[in-house]
C-alpha positions in Angstrom: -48.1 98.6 114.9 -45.4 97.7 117.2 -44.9 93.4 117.8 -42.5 91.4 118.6 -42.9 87.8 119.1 -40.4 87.3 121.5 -42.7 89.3 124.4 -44.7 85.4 123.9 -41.8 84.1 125.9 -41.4 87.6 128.5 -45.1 87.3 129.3 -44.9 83.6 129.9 -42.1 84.1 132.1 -43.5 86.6 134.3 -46.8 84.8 135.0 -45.2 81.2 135.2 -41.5 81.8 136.1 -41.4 78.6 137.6 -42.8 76.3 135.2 -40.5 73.9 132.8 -39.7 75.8 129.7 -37.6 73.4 128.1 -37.0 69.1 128.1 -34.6 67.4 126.0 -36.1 63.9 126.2 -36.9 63.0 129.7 -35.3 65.9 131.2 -36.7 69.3 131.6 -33.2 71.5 131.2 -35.1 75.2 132.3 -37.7 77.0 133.5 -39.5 79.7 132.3 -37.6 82.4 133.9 -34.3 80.9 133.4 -35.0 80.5 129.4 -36.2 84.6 129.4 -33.2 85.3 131.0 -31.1 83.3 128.7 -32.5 84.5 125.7 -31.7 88.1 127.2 -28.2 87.5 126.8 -27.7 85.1 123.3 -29.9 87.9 121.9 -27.5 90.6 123.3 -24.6 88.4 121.9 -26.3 88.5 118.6 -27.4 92.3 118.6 -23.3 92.8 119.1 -22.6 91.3 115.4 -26.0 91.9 113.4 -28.2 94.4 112.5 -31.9 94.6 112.8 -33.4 92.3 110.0 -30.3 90.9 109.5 -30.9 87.0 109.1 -29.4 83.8 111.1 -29.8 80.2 109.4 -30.2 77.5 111.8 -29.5 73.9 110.5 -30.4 71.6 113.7 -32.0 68.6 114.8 -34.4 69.4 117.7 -33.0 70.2 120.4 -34.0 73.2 122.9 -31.0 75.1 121.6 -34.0 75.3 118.9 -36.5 77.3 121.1 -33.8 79.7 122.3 -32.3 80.6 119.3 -35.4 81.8 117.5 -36.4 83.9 120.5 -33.2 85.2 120.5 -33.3 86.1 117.2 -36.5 87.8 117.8 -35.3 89.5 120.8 -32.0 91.2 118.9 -34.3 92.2 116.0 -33.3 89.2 113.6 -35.2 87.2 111.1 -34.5 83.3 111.5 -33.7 81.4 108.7 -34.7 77.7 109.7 -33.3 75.7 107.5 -33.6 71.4 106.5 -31.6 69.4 108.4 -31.6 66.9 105.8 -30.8 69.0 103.3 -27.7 68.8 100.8 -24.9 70.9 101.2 -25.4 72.7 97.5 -28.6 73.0 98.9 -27.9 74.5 102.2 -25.5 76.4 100.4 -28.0 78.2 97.8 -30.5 78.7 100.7 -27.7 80.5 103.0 -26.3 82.6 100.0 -30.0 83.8 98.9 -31.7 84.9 102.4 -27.9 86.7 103.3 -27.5 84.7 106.1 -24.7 86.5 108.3 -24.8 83.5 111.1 -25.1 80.0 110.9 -26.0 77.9 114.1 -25.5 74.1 113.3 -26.2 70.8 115.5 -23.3 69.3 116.6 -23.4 66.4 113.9 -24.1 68.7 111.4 -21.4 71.3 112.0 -19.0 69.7 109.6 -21.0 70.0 106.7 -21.8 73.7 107.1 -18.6 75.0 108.6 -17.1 74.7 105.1 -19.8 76.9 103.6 -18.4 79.6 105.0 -15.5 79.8 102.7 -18.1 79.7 99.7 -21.0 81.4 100.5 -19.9 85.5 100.6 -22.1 86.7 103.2 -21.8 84.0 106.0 -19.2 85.1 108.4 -19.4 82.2 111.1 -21.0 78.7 111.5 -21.4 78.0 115.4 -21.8 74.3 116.6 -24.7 75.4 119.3 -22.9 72.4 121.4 -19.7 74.2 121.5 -17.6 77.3 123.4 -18.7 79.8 120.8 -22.4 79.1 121.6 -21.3 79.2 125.5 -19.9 82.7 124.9 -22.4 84.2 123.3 -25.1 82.8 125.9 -22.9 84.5 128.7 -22.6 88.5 128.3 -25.4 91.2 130.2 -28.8 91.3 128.9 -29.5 93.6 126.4 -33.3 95.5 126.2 -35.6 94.1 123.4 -35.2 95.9 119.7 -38.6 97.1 118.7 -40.3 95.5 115.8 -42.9 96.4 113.6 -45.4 94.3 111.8 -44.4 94.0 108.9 -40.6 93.3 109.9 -39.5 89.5 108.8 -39.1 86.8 111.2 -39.1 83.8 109.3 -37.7 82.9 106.2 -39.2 79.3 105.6 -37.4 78.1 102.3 -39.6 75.6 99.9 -38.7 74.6 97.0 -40.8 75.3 93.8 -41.5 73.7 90.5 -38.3 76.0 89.1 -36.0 73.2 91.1 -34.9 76.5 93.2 -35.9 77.5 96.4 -37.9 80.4 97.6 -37.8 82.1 100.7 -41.1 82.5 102.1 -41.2 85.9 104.1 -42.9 85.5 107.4 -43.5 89.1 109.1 -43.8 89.7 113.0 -47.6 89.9 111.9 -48.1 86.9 109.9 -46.4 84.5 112.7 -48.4 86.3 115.2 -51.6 85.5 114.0 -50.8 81.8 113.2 -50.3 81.4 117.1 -53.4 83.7 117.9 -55.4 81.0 115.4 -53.9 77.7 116.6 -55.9 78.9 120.0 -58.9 80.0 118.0 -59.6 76.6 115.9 -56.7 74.0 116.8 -56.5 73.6 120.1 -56.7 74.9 123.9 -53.4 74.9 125.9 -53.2 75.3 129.5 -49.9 76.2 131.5 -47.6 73.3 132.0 -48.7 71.1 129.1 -46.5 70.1 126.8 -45.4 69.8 122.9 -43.0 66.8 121.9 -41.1 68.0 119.1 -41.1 64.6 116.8 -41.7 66.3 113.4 -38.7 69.2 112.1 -39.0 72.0 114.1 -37.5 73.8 111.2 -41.2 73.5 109.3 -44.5 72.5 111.2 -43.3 71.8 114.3 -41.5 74.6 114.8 -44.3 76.8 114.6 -46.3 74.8 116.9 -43.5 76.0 119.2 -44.7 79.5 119.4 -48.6 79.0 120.7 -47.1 76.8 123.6 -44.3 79.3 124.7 -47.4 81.6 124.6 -49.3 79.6 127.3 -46.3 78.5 129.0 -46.1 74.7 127.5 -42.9 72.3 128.1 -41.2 72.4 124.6 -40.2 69.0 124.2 -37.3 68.0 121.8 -36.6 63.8 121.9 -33.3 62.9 122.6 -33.0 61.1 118.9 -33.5 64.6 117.3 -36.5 63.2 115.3 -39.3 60.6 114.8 -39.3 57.7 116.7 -42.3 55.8 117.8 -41.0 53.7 120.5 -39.4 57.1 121.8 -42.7 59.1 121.6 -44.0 56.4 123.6 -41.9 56.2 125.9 -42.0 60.3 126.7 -45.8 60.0 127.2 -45.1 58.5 130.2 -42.4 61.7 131.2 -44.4 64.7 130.3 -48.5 65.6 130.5 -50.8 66.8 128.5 -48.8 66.2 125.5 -49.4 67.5 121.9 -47.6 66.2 118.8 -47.8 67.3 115.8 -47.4 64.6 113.0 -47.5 63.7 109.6 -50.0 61.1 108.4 -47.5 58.4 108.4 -46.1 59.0 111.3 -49.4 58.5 113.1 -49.7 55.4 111.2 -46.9 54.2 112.4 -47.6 55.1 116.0 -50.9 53.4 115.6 -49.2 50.3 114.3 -47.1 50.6 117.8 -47.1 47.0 119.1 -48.2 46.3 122.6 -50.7 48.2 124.9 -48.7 51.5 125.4 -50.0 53.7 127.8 -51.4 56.7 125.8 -53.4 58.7 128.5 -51.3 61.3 128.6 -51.3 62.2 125.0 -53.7 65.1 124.6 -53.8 66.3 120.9 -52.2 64.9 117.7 -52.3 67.7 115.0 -52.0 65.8 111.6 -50.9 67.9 108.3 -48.6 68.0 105.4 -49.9 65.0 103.6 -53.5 63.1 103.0 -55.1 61.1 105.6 -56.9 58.0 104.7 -60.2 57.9 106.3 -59.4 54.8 107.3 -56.4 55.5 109.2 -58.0 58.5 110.8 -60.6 56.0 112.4 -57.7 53.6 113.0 -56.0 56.4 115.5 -59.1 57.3 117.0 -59.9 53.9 117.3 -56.0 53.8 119.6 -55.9 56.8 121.4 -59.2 58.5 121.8 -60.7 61.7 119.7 -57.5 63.0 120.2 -57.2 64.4 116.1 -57.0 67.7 115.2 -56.2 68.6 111.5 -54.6 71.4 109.6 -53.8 72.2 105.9 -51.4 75.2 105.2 -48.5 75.8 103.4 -45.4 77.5 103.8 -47.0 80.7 102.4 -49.8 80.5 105.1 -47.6 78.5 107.7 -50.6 75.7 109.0 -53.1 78.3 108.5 -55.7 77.5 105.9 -58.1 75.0 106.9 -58.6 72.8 110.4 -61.0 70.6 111.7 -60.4 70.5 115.3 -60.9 67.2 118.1 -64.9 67.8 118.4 -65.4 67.9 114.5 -64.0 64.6 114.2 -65.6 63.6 117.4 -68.7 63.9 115.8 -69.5 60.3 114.3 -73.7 61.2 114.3 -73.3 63.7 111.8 -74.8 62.5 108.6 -72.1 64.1 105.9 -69.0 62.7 109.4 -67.0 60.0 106.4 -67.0 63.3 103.7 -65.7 65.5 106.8 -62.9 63.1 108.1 -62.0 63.0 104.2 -61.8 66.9 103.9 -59.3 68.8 105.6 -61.5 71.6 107.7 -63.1 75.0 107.5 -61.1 78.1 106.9 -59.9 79.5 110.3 -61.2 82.1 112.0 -60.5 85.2 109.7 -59.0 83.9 107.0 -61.2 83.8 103.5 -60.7 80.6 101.6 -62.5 80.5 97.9 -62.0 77.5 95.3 -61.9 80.1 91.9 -61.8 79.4 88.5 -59.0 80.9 86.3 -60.0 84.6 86.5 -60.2 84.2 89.8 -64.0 83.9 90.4 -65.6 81.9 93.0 -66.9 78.8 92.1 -70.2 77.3 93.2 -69.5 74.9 96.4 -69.1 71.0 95.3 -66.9 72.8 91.6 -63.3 71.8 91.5 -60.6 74.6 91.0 -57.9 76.3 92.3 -57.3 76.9 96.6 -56.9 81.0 96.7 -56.7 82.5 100.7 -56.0 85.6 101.7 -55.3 86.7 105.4 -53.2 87.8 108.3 -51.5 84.7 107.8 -50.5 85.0 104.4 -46.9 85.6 103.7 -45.5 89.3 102.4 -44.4 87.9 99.5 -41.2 85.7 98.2 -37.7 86.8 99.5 -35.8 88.8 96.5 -38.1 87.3 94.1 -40.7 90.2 93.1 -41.7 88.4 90.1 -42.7 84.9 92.2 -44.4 87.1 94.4 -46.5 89.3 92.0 -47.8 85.6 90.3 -48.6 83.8 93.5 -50.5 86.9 95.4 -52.3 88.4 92.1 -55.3 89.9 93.1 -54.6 90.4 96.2 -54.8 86.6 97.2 -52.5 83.8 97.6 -52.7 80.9 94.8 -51.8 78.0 96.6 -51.9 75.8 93.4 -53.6 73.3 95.5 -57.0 71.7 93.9 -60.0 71.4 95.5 -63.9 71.7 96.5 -66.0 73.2 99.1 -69.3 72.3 100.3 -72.0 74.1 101.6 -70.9 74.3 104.6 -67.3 75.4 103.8 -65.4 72.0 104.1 -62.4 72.1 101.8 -61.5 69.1 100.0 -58.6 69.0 98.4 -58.4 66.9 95.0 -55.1 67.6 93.6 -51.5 69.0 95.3 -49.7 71.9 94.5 -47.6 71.5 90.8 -47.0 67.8 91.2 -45.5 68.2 94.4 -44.5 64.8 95.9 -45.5 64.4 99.6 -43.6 61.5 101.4 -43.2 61.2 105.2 -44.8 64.9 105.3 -42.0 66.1 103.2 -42.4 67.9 100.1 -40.4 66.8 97.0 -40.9 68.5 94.1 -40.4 66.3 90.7 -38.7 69.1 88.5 -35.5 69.2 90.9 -35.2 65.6 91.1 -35.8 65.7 87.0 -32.9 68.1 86.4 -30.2 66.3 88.6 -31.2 63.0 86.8 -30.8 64.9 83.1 -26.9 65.3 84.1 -26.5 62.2 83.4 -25.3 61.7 79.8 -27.6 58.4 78.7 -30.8 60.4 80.7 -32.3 61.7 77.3 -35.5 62.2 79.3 -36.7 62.0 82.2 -40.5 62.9 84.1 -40.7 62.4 88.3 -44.0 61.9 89.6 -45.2 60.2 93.3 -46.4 56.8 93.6 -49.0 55.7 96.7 -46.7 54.0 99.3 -48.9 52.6 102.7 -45.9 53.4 104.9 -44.4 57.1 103.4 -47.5 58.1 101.6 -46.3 58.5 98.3 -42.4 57.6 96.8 -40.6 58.8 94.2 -40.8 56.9 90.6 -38.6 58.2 87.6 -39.8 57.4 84.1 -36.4 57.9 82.1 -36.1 57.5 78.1 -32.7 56.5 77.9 -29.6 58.0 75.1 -28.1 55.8 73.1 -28.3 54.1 70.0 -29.3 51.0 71.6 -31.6 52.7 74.6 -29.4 51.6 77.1 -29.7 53.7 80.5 -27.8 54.3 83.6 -28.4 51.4 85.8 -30.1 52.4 89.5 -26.9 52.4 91.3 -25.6 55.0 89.1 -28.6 57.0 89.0 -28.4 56.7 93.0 -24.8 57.9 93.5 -25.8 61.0 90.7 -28.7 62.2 92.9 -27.0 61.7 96.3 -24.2 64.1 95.1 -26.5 66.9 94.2 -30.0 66.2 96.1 -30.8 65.2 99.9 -31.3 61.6 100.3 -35.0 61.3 101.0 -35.6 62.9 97.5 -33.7 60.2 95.5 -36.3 57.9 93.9 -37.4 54.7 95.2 -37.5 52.9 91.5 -36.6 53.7 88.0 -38.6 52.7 84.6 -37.1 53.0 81.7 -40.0 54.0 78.9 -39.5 55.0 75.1 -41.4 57.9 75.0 -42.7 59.8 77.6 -47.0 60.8 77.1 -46.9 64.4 75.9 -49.9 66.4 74.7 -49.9 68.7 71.7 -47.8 71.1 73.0 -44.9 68.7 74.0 -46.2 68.8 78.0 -45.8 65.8 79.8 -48.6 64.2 80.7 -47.8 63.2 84.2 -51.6 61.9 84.6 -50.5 59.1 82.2 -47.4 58.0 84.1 -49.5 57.9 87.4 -51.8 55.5 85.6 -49.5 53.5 84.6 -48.0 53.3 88.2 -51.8 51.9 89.3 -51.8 50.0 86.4 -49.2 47.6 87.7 
């Protein structure tokens, strides 16, 4: 089956040429025609250099050089590589090096940190500032014709880390992108030409996607001047654009919520929450400030926000006798797309029994980039093992009890303890040391390291050290918030770590 994603934007741009493609902040900087048209050419620039499937990191803020770089990609044959903004350079460095990345295209403030890379990493030849004259250049040759994609050609490589402290790249075909736009239509969320998307949340993971179904149905793709999250911002851009959807993690709704003042909110169409849990209570507390405006969705990177939803009339519904154990789930399986919770030979359990999430779908990634053993373990069977927890009802809620191998979620970012573990274990009084998340009202959860300390007198690193050790190796939101020195850690029979234990004793006090 022939696809390619970036006929979204050439069917937009023939039916609404005139309608604003692209606004950084305030300001819409193209239309619909003028952003085909552009793409045309970067893509041509890029078809010059690259080969089809070759793959081109992008380490940006949002901005709309954003938008036209993945269609661009698309359109030359390419598989983007969108990478964490906030990443470490080691980090950046190992992702860059693993996918093959031949291109790097870097935000102006983040230029200087990748331009070096080039000298260490083999494969990348370039790292272009998107601000600057080699950007410019490639932007101005003649169109070249679209390369011809199949489905099961990559198009994203979304890099999460795992409990092995290493990345993986998550391989996104033409086919598994595609339908994630087809079902944000189908259970998210209607979009009608010339509404828009504000970009608050890193279009290099949710956001980003969201990108696609609006470029689809000829939305504005908004990017905020500040690059980011910002809730006086956000407010202040509902008053710029209509029909506005954002896309937010659970404490940045909070904190738009807590906004002070009576902003004026009416046009703010849809917030889709995701990539962390929502108290009940704050869910009430936003529809309580802006209307029944919430839509939810659970994914992960291996089914990009395309497990479960619960869309605007589901939580709408406040007469339903089971609506408190709804708002507390996180949605039905979309539309064709099998969720089961399955026990450890992968049987279905009866609803209301606790296992493991397994999915299986168009969504579903093709597997783990260069990693066929990863791949094998997490799509056994023939489905996806999310190592997510949960339960279903009878009526095909999921509700998830646990996260996915102790993952720390904080400000919708994932952290993953065993990488935070191994940079602290450099240290030479760090004898031992276990990471786990601790409930935080504002972020969610924040890091806590227990540590057993080396020495003949148990006297650790103090937290300034410890601090310095992880900002050299780590990104900075990853560093943990407090560190408690323990004598042992809790360990079961087999010398496991009983993380349970450590996350009691964070309640405890």
């Amino acid at each position: 089956m022939s696809v390619n994603l970036a006929q979204l934007l050439v069917r937009s741009a023939h039916a609404y040429p005139a309608l604003p493609a692209l606004a950084h902040g305030a300001r819409v900087t193209c239309s619909y025609a003028e952003l085909a048209a552009r793409v045309a050419c970067l893509g041509a620039g890029l078809a010059l250099r690259l080969f089809p499937n070759d793959r081109v990191a992008l380490v940006m803020k949002n901005c709309p050089q954003y938008v036209e770089l993945l269609f661009a990609c698309w359109h030359a044959g390419l598989c983007a590589v969108p990478v964490n903004a906030k990443l470490h350079p080691l980090e950046l460095e190992f992702i860059l090096q693993n996918s093959g990345a031949r291109l790097c295209f870097a935000s102006a403030e983040l230029i200087d940190a990748v331009a070096p890379l080039a000298a260490s990493v083999a494969c990348l030849e370039e790292a272009i500032d998107v601000d600057g004259p080699r950007y410019a250049a490639l932007c101005a040759g003649a169109p070249l014709p679209m390369v011809a994609r199949e489905a099961q050609d990559p198009a994203w490589l979304f890099y999460t880390s795992g409990t092995t402290g290493r990345p993986k790249g998550v391989t996104l075909t033409q086919k598994n992108v595609m339908a994630s736009v087809l079902n944000y239509f189908s259970d998210v969320d209607a979009i009608a030409p010339g509404e828009a998307v504000i970009h608050a949340a890193p279009m290099s993971h949710g956001s980003g996607f969201y990108i696609l179904p609006h470029v689809a149905h000829a939305g504005l793709n908004v990017a905020p001047e500040s690059g980011g999250f910002d809730a006086p911002e956000i407010h202040a851009l509902l008053l710029a654009h209509r029909g506005v959807t954002l896309f937010a993690a659970p404490t940045m709704v909070k904190r738009l919520v807590d906004f002070p003042g009576d902003a004026d909110t009416r046009n703010l169409k849809t917030i889709v929450y995701g990539g962390g849990p929502m108290y009940v209570a704050d869910c009430k507390a936003a529809m309580a400030r802006f209307g029944c405006k919430l839509a939810q969705i659970y994914g992960q990177g291996e089914a990009p926000m395309t497990i479960t939803a619960m869309n605007k009339a589901i939580h709408a519904a406040a007469g339903h006798p089971r609506y408190e154990q709804r708002l507390a789930s996180v949605g039905q399986a979309f539309t064709g797309v099998e969720v089961i919770v399955a026990d450890d030979e992968d049987r279905p359990l009866p609803a209301g029994e606790i296992g493991e999430i397994l999915v299986r779908g168009d969504p579903v990634m093709a597997g783990y980039w260069a990693n066929p053993e990863a791949s094998a373990e997490t799509l056994k069977n023939g489905w996806l093992h999310t190592g997510d927890v949960g339960s279903l009802d009878e009526e095909g809620f999921l509700t998830l009890r646990d996260r996915s191998k102790d993952v720390i979620i904080s400000g919708g970012s994932n952290i993953y303890p065993r990488e935070v573990e191994e940079v602290l274990l450099r240290h030479p009084r760090v004898s031992e040391v276990s990471v786990v998340g601790k409930s935080d009202p504002e972020w969610g959860e924040v890091v806590v390291a227990f540590i057993v300390a080396r020495g003949p007198h148990g006297a650790g690193p103090d937290g300034a050290e410890l601090d310095a050790l992880c900002l050299d190796h780590i990104a900075r939101f990853k560093r943990p918030k407090a560190y408690r020195y323990v004598e042992a850690l809790p360990k079961n029979s087999t010398g496991k770590v009983l993380k349970t234990e450590l996350r009691k004793l964070l309640q405890a006090s």
